[in-house]
N, C-alpha and C positions, 0 to 999 in steps of 0.2 A: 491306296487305302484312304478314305476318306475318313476324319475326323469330326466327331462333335466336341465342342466346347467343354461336356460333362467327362468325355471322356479322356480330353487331354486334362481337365481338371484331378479328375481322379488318380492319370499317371505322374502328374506332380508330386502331388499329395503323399501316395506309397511309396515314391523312391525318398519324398524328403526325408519323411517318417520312419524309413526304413521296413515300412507293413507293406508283405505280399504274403499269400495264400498259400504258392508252390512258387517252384525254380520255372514251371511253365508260364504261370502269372508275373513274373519279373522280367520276364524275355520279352515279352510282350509289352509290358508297359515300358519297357525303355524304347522298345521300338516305336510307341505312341509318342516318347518323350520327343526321340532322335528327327521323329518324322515332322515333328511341329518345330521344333529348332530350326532344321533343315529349311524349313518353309520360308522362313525370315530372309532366307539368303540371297535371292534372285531380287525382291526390290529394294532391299538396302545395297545390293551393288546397282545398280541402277543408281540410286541415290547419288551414291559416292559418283559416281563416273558423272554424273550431271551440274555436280557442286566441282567436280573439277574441275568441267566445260566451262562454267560460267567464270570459274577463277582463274581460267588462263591468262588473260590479258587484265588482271585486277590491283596489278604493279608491285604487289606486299608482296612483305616474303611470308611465305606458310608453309606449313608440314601440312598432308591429310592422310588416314588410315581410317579404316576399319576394321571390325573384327565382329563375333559371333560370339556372344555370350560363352562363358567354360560353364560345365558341367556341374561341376563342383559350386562354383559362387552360385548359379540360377537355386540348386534346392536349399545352400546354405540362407537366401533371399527369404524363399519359401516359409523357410521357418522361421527365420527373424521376424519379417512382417507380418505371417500370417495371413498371406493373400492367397490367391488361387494363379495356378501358370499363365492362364489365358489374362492375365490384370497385369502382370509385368510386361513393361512397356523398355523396355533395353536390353531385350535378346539381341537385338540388332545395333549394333550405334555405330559411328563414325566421328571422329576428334581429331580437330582444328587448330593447332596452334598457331598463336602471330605472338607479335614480339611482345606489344605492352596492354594494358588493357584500355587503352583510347583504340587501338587497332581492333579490339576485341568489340568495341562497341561499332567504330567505320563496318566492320562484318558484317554484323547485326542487321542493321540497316542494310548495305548493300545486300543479303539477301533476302528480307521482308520483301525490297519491291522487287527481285529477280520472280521469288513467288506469286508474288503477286499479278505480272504479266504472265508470266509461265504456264503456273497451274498444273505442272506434272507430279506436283504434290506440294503439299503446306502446311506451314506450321498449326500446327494446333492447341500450343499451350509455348508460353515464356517461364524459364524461371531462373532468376538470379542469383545463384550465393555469392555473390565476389564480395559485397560488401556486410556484410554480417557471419556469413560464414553458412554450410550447411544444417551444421549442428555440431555436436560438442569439439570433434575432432578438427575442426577448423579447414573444411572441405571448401574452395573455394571455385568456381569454376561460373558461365553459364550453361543452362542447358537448355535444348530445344528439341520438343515432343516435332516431328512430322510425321503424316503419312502416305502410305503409297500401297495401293492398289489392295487398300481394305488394312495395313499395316500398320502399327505403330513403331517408328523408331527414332532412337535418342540420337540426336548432336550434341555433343561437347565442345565448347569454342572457351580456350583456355590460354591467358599469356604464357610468356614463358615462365615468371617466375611459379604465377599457380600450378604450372605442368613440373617446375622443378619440386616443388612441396607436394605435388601427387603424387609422384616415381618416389620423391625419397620413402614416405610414409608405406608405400607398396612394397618397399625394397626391404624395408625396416620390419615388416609383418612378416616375411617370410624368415629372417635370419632370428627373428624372436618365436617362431612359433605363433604367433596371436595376429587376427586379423584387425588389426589398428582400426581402419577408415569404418568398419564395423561394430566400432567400440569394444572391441575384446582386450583384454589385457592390464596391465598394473595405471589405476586411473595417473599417476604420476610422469610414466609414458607417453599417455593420449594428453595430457595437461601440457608437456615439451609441445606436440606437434602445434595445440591449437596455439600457445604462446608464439609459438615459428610463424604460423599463418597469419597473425595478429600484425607484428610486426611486421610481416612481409608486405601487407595490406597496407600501411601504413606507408613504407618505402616507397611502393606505387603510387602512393596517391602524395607524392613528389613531400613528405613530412618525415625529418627523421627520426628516428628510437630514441626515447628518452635515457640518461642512464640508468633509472632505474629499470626500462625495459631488457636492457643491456646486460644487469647482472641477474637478473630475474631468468632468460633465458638460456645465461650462462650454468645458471643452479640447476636449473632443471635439467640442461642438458645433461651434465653431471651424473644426475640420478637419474637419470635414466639407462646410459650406459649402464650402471653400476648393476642396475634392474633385470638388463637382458644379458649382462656378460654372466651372472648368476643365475639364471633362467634354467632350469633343468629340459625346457625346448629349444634351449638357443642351438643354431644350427650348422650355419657358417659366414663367417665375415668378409673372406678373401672370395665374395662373391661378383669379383669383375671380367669380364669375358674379353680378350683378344680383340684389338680390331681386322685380325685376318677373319674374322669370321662373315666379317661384310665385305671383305676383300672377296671371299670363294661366292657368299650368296652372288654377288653382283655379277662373278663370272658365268655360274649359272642361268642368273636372271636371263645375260643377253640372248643364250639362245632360246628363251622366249619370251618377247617383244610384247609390252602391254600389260593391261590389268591381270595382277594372280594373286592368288590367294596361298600363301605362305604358312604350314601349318610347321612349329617349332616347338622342344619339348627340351627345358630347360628343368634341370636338376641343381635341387637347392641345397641337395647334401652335400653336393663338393662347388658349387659355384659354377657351375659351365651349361652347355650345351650335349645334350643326346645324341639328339639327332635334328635335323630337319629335312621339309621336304617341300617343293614345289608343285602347287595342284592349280588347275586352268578355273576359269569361271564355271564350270559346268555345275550347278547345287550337288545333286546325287552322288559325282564323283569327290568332289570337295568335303564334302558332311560325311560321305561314308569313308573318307580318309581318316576324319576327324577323331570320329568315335574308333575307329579300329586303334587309333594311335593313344587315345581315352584309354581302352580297354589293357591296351599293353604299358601304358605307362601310367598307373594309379596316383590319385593325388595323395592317398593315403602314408603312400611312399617315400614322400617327397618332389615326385613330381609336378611342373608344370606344364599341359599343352594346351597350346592356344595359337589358335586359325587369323591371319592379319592378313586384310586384303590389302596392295598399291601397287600404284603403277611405278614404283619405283623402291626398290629393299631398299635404300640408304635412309629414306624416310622412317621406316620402322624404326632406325636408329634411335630417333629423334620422340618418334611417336611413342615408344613404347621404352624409354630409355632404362627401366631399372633392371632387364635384364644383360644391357652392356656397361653398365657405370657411368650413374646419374651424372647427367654436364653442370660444370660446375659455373655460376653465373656468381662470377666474381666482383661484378662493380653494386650485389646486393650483398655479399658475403663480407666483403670489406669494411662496409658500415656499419656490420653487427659487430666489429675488430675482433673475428675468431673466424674460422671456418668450423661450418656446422655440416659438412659433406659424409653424411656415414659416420655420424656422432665424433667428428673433432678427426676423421681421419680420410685424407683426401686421395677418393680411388680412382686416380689419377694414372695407377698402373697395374697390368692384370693379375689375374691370380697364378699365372704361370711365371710372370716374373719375380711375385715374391718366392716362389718356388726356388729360387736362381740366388736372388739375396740370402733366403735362410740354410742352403746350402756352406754358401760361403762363409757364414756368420758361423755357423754349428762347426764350421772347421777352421775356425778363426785365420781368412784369407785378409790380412788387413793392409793397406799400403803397400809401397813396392819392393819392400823386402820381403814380404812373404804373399808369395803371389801363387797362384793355381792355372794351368795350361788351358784351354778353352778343350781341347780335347777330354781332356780328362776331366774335366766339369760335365760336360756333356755327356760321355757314353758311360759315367761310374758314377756322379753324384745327382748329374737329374735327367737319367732314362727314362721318366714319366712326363716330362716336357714337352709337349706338343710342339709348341709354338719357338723351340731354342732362340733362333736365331734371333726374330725378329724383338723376343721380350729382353735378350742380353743387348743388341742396338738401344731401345728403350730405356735400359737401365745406364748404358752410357752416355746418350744425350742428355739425361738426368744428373749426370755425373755423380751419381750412386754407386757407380762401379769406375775402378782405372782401369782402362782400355787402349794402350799405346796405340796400339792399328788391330787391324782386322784377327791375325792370329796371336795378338796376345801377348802375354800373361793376362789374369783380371786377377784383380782383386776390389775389395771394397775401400770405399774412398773415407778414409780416416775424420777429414775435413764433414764430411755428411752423415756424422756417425746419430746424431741424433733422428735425423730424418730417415734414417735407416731402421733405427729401433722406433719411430713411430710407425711404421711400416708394418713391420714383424710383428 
């Protein structure tokens, strides 16, 4: 099905709108939609696999991903700007992390002249937020327009601490209900993140926080909790996912070797994982995985699905961290003398193991006179447990829990009662 411009304009348009004629006219323009999304997919992987090539031997450490625009943010775009489909320039992207932003500029450079000799595509626009910021929200990042083979697609080249202040704010939008980075929500919210961004700015560029930045972002932080824990959309907080879950992907992964395209469908109503699924480079089969998985898993819902290409799932980890629990970059956290991880609380362990602690807690299991058999933790207070094993090890090495040896008693460790109840 060949497209014209007017009329992938027009499919935009109605679905953003929500204007179609009949249920026959709707089937149709999302196929118009599906089939120009789709399109983006063959030379932004191209893209990716080329910027890999080049950065094989390039000594840094980096994360790279890509992904395909979701469904949902392209027409919520739509309407915010008031563009037309065919004008949005980041159905397509791929995102770079290195460590600091001096690495972020060595990048840069390194590949301007990779392009430049190359020629299998090229930049065609710069643009900087890292030092001012995007706009209100305090978006920090570079970006880079390229194209390939008539395309336009977005690179994202982002230190770590900028990528830790995008996953939180990401992470933050879904347990609030409001899409932060898009300026929705209580302006005192988005006023925390740009303060966060500010200062974070500031750390990087080797200057530290003044005190009054210190208690300024402490206040806000404050109110803003205060904001989304009373939110009549607030949704879930114990939104941290298992690290078995990169344990199973990766098992999967080996038996098939190389670039895939990973399509995942994480639910914001309890904090976890769906489902996922492994799909090959093929566009057709990849895209029509996508939308089927769209179709079944509404974002209306609560759902999120979204398609990550790499040659490697542990990178996803990294790339896309606020759906496993944002990393916490502790020697910038430090100098703000709070942790600001998931507003003042560090998801440092999942949601299946506060499952484990508030068990114990609701039946007051405390020290080692009143202790609970692991058996009977397990198959009578947390039969919804996934991940048993590995979150009650978790909460031992934490020493959150007392755990003589492997079968037990547990109880909850007296001495950790505060870090327990910040938990809970």
């Amino acid at each position: 099905m060949k497209l014209s411009k007017s009329r992938i304009d027009r499919a935009g348009q109605a679905l953003a709108k929500g204007i179609c004629n009949s249920e026959e006219e709707l089937v149709e323009l999302e196929a118009v939609f599906d089939q120009y999304r789709k399109s983006h997919l063959q030379p932004l992987t191209e893209c990716t696999l080329e910027l890999q090539h080049w950065l094989t031997d390039y000594g840094t450490k980096y994360y790279i991903a890509q992904r395909l625009k979701r469904k949902p943010q392209i027409l919520r775009k739509l309407n915010r700007l008031h563009v037309r489909l065919t004008q949005l320039q980041d159905i397509g992207g791929c995102r770079i992390i290195v460590s600091d932003n001096r690495a972020v500029d060595r990048l840069w450079k390194f590949l301007e002249e990779k392009m430049k000799n190359d020629g299998a595509f090229e930049i065609t626009r710069c643009t900087d937020y890292r030092e001012k910021g995007r706009d209100d929200t305090g978006y920090r990042a570079l970006h880079l327009l390229l194209t390939n083979s008539g395309y336009t697609l977005e690179l994202q080249i982002r230190s770590q601490v900028q990528h830790y202040w995008a996953e939180s704010i990401e992470r933050t939008s879904v347990i609030y209900g409001h899409h932060l980075k898009e300026k929705e929500g209580d302006a005192q919210v988005i006023g925390y993140f740009k303060c966060l961004s500010d200062v974070f700015y500031e750390i990087e560029s080797g200057r530290d926080p003044t005190p009054h930045q210190k208690i300024e972002i402490d206040s806000l932080r404050q109110a803003a909790e205060l904001i989304i824990t009373a939110s009549d959309r607030n949704r879930v907080f114990n939104s941290y996912v298992n690290e078995d879950i990169i344990k199973t992907l990766t098992t999967i992964e080996t038996k098939r070797v190389g670039f895939n395209n990973w399509i995942m469908v994480f639910d914001w109503n309890t904090g976890s994982f769906s489902t996922w699924d492994i799909v090959n480079r093929d566009p057709d089969l990849a895209t029509s995985r996508y939308v089927e998985y769209e179709r079944q898993f509404p974002a209306q819902h609560g759902f999120e699905v979204v398609m990550i290409g790499s040659s490697d799932v542990a990178t996803v980890r990294q790339t896309h961290s606020h759906y496993f629990g944002i990393a916490s970059y502790d020697a910038v956290l430090e100098k703000l003398d709070q942790s600001i991880v998931g507003f003042g609380r560090r998801m440092d362990i999942d949601s299946d193991a506060r499952q484990i602690l508030l068990a114990l807690y609701n039946r007051n299991f405390w020290g080692k006179k009143k202790a609970c058999s692991i058996a009977t933790l397990k198959n009578h207070y947390c039969q919804t447990v996934m991940t048993f094993d590995s979150s009650l090890r978790l909460l031992a090495e934490k020493e959150l829990v007392l755990m003589p040896n492997a079968n037990g008693p547990v109880s909850l460790n007296v001495k950790k009662t505060n870090d327990i109840q910040q938990y809970l």
